[in-house]
Every structure is written in structure tokens, then in C-alpha cells.
Backbone as a chain_set.jsonl record, in Angstrom:
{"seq": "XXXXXXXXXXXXXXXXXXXXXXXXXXXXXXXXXXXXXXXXXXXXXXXXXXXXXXXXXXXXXXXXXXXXXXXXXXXXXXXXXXXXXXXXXXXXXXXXXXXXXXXXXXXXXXXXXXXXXXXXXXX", "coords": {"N": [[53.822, 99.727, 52.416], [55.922, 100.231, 55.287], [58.02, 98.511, 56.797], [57.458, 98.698, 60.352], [60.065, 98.179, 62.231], [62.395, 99.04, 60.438], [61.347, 101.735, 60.302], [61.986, 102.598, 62.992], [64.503, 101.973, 62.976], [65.592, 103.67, 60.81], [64.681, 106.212, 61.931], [66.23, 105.914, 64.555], [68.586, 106.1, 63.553], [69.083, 108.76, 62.461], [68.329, 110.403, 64.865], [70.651, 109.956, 65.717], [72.625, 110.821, 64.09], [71.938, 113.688, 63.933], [72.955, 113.778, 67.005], [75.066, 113.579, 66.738], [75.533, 115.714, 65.242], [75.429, 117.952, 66.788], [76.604, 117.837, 69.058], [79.72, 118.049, 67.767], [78.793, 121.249, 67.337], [78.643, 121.892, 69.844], [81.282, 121.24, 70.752], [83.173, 122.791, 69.04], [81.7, 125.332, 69.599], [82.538, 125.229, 72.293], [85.39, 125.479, 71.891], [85.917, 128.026, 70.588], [85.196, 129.592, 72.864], [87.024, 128.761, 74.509], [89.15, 130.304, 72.782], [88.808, 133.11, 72.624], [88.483, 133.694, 75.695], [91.028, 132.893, 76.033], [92.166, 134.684, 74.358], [91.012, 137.746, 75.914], [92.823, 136.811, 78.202], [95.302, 137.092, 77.306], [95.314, 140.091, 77.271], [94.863, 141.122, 79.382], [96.884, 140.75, 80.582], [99.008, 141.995, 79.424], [97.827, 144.412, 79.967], [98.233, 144.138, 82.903], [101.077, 144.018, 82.92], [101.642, 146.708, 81.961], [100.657, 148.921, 83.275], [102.285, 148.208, 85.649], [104.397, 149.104, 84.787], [103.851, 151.574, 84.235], [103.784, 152.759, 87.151], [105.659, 151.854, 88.19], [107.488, 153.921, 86.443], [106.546, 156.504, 87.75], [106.743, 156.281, 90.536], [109.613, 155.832, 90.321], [110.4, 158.643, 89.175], [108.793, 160.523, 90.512], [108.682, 159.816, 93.134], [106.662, 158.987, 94.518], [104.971, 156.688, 96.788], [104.204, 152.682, 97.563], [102.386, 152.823, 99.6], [101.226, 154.896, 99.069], [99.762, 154.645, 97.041], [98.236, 152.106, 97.273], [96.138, 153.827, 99.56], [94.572, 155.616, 97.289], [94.451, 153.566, 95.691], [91.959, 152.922, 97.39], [90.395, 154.828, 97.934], [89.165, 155.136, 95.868], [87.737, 152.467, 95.118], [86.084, 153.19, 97.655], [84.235, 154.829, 96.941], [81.705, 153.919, 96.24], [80.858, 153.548, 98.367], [81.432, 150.868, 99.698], [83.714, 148.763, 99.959], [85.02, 147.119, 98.22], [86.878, 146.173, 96.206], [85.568, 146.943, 93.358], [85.169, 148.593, 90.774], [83.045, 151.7, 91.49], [80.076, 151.929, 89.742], [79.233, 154.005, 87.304], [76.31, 156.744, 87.46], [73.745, 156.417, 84.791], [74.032, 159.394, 82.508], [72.26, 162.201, 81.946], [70.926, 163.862, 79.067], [72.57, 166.667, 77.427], [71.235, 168.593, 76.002], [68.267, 167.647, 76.217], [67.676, 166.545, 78.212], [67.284, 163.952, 78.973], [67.531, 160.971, 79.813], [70.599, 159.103, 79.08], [71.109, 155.984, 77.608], [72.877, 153.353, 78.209], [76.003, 153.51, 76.716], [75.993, 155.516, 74.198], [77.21, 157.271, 72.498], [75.401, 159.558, 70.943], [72.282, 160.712, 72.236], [69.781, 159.383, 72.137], [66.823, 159.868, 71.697], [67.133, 162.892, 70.996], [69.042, 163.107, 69.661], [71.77, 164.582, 70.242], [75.478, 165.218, 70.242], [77.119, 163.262, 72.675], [79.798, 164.019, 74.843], [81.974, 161.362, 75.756], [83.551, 160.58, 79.171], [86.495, 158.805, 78.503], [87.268, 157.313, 80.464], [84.937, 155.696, 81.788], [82.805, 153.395, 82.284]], "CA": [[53.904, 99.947, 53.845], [57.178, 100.391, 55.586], [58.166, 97.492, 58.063], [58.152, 99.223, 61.898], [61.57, 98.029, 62.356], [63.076, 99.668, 59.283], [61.471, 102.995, 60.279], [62.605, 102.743, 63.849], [66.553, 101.952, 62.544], [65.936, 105.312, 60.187], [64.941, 107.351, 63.138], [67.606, 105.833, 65.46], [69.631, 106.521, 62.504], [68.676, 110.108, 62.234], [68.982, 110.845, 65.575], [72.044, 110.067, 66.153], [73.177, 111.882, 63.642], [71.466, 114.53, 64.37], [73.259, 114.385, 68.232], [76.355, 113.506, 66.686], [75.949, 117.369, 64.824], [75.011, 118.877, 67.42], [77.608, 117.42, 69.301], [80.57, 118.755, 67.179], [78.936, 122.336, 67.163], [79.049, 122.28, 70.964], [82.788, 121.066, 70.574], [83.406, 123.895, 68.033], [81.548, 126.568, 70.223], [83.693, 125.386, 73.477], [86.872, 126.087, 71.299], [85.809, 129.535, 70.307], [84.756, 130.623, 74.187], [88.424, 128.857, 75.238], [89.991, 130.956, 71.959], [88.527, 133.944, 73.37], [89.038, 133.323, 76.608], [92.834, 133.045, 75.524], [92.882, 136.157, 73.917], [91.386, 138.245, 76.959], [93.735, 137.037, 79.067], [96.58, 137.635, 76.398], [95.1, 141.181, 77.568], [94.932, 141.22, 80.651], [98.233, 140.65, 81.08], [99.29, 143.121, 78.914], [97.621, 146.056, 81.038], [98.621, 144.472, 84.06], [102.532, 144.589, 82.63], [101.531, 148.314, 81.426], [100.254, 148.992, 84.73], [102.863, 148.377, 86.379], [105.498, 150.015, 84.144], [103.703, 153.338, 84.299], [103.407, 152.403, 88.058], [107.321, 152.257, 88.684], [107.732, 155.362, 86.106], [105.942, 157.094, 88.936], [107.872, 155.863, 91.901], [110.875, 156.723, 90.184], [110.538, 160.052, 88.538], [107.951, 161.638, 91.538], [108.753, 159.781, 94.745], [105.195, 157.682, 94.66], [104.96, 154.888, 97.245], [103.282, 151.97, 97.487], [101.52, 153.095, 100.103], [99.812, 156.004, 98.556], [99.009, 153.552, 95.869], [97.229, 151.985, 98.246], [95.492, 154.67, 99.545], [94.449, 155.877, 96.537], [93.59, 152.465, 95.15], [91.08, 152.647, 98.413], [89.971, 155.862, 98.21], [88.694, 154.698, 94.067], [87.124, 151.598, 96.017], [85.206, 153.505, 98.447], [83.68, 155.526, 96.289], [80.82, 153.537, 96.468], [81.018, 152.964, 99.83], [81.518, 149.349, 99.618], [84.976, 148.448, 99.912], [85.023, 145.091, 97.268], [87.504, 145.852, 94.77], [85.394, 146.871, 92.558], [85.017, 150.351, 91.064], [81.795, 152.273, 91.426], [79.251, 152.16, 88.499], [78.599, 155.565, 87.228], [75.021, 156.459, 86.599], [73.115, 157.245, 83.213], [73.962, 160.561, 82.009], [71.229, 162.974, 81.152], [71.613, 164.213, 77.616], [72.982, 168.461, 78.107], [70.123, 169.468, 75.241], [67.11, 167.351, 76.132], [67.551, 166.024, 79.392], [66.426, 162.621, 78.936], [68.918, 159.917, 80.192], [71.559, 158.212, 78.265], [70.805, 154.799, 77.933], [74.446, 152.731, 78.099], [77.683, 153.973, 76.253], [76.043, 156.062, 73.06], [77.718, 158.966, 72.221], [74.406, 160.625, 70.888], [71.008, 161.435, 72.141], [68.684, 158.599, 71.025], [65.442, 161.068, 71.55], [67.124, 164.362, 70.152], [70.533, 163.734, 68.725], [72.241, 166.107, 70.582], [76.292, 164.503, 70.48], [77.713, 163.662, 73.721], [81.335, 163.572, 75.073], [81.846, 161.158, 77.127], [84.767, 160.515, 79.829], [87.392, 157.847, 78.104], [87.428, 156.55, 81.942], [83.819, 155.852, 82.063], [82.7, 152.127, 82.263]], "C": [[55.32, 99.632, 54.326], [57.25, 99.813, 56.786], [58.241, 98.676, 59.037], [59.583, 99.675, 62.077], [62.415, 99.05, 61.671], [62.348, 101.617, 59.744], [61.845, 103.331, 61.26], [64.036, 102.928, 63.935], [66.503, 103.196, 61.848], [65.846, 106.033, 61.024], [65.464, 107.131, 63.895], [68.549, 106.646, 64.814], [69.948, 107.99, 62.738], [68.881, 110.997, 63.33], [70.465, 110.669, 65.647], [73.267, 110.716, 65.362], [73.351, 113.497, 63.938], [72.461, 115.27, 66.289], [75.058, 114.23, 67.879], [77.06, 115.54, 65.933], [76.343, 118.108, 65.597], [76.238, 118.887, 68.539], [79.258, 118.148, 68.754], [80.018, 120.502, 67.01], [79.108, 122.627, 69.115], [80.866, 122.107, 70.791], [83.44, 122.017, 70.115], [83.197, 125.417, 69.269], [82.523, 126.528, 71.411], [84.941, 125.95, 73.12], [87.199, 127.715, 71.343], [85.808, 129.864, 71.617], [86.112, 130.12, 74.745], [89.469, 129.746, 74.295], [89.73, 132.663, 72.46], [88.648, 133.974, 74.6], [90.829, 133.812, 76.413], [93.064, 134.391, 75.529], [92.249, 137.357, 75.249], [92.218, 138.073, 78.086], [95.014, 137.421, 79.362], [96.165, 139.368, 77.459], [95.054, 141.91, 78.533], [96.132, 141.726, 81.498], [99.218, 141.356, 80.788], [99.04, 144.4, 79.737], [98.159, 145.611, 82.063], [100.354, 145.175, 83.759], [102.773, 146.663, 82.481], [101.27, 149.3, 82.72], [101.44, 149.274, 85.474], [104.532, 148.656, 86.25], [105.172, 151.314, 84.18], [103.764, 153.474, 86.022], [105.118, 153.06, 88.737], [107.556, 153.781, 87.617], [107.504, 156.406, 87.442], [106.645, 157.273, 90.162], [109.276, 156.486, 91.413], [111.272, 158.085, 89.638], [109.654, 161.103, 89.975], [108.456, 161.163, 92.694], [107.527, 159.447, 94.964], [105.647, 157.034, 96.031], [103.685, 154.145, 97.287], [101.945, 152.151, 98.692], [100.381, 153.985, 99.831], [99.654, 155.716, 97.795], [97.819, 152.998, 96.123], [96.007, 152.575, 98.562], [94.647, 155.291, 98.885], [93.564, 155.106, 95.893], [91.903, 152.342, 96.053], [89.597, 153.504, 98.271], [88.795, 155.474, 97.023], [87.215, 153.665, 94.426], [85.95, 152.0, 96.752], [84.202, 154.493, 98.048], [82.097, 155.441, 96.258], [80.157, 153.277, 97.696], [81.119, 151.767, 100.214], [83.046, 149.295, 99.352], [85.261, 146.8, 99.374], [85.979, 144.978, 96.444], [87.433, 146.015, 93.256], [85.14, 148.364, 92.217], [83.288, 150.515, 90.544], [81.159, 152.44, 90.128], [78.837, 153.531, 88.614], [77.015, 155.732, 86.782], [74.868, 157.223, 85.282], [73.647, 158.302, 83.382], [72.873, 161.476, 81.741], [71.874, 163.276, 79.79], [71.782, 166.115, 78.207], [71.718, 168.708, 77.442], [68.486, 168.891, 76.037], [66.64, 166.716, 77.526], [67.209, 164.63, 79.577], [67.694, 161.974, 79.043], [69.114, 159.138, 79.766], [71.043, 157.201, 78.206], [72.014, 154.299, 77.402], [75.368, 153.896, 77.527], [77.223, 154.95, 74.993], [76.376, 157.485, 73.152], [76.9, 159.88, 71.789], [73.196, 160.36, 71.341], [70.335, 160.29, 71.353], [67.536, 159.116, 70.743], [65.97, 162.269, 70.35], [68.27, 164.601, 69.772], [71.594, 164.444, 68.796], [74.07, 164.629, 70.832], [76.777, 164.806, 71.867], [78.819, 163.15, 74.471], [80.941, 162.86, 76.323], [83.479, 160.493, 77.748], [85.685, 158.754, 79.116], [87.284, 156.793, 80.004], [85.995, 155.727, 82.487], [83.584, 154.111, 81.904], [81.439, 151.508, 81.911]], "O": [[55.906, 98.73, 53.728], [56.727, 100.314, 57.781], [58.962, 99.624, 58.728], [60.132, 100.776, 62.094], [63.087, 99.849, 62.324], [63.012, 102.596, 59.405], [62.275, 104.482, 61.174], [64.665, 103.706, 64.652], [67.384, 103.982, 62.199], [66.83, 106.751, 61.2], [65.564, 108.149, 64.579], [69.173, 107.6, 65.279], [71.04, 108.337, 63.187], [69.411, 112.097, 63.173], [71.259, 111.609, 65.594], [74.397, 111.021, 65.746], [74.328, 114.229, 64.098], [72.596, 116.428, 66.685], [76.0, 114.641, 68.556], [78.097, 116.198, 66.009], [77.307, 118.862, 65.465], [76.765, 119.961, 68.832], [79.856, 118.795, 69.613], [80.904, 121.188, 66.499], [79.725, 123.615, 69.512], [81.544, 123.133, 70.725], [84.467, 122.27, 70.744], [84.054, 126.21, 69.658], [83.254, 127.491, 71.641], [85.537, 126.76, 73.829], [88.122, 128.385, 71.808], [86.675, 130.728, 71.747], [86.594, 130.93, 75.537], [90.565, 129.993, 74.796], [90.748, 133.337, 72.615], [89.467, 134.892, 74.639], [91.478, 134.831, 76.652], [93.767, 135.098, 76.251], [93.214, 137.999, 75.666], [92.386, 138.982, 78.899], [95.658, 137.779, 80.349], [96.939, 139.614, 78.384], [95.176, 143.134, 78.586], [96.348, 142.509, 82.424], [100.203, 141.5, 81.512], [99.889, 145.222, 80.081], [98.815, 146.504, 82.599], [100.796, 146.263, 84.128], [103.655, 147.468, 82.782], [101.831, 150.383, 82.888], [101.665, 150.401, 85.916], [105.47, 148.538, 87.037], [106.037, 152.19, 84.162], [103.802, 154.679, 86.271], [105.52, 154.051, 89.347], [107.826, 154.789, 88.27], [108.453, 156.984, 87.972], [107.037, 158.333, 90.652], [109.894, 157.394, 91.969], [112.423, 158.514, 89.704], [109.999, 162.251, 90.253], [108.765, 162.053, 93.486], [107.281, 159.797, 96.118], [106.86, 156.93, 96.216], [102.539, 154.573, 97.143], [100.814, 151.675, 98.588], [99.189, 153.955, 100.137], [99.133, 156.64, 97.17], [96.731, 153.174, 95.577], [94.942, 152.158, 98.107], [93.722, 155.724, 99.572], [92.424, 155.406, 95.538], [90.906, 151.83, 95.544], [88.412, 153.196, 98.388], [87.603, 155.534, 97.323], [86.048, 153.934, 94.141], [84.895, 151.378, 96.626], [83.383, 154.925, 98.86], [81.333, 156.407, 96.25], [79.022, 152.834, 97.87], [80.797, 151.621, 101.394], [83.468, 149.914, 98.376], [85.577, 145.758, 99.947], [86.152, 143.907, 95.862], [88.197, 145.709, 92.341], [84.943, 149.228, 93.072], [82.592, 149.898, 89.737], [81.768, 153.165, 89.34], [78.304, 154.111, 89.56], [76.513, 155.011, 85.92], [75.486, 158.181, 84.815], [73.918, 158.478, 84.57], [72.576, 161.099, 80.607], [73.032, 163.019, 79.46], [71.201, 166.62, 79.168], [70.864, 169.095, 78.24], [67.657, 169.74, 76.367], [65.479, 166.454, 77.84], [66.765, 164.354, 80.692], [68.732, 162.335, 78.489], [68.312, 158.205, 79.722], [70.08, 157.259, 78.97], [72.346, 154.651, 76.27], [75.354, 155.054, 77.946], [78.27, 155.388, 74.517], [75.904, 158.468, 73.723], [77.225, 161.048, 72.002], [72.781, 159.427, 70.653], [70.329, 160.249, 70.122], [67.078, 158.934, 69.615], [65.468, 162.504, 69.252], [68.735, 165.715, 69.529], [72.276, 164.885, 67.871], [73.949, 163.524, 71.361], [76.907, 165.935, 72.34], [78.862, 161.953, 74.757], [80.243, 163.14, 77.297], [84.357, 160.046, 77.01], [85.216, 157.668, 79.458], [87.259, 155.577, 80.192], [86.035, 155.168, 83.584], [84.475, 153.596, 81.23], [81.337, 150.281, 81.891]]}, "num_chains": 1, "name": "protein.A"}
């Protein structure tokens, strides 16, 4: 028979191992979601720079302004009719052969296979 005591100190024991694991995989996973993190913002920052090098191309080769940037940017905006900043969600697709509607981003036909192009701009 196994004193109380002695099996209470093993399962103290045990936990605390146990929270000390669990412990270091939260530590671990925070790393990864701030290493990611990192790297979309590496990206971010990249399109904005890209952005706003094709941005001035524009201005200086056509005669752009910032105003009909603006405008423009608004027009994109209102699309939805909600003026937030955010751009309008497009809906499902039908498929062209079968009619049955897309479900998310797949390029074919989950019913009938049929392949389907879809707009590079599309979200």
C-alpha cells in the first residue's frame, strides 16, 4: 500500500510538470503567431512601398492627382454602399456549366468539374 502522502507528492509532481509542458508549448506557439505576425507585416509594407511607387509612376507619366485617387479610392469603397474602408465582398459565383454556386476560391466545379477562371482581383 502506497503512503497518501507519497502519492499526493507524485501527483503534485506530475502536475506540475505536466503545466510546466504545457506552459512552454504556449510560449513556443506565442513565438510562432509573433514570427508570423512579423512576416505579414514584412508584407505589408512591401505592397504599401509598391503601392505607392506605381502610384507616383502614375502621377508622373499621366497627370494623376491625388485627388482622383481619392475619388476613385471612394468610388471602390462605395461599392457596397457602406463607406468603411473596406472593399465590397463579391458573391459566390455560379459554376458557367452546372449552375450550382462556387463555394470559396476553387477554381473547379466541386458538383461537375467544369474549370473556372477566376478574376486575379477577386478576394
Amino acid at each position: 500500500m502506497i503512503p497518501s502522502g507519497m502519492f499526493i507528492a507524485g501527483a503534485i509532481r506530475q502536475s506540475m510538470e505536466a503545466g510546466e509542458s504545457a506552459g512552454r508549448a504556449a510560449v513556443r506557439t506565442a513565438r510562432d503567431a509573433r514570427g508570423r505576425a512579423d512576416i505579414q507585416q514584412g508584407d505589408i509594407e512591401r505592397l504599401f512601398m509598391i503601392t505607392e511607387a506605381l502610384w507616383e509612376f502614375l502621377k508622373e507619366e499621366r497627370g494623376y492627382t491625388d485627388a482622383e485617387l481619392i475619388r476613385k479610392i471612394e468610388a471602390i469603397d462605395m461599392r457596397d454602399g457602406k463607406l468603411d474602408g473596406k472593399v465590397a465582398k463579391q458573391p459566390n459565383l455560379a459554376c458557367p456549366s452546372c449552375r450550382r454556386t462556387m463555394i470559396g476560391k476553387h477554381t473547379v466545379c466541386l458538383y461537375c468539374g467544369t474549370a473556372v477562371e477566376r478574376s486575379p482581383f477577386e478576394r
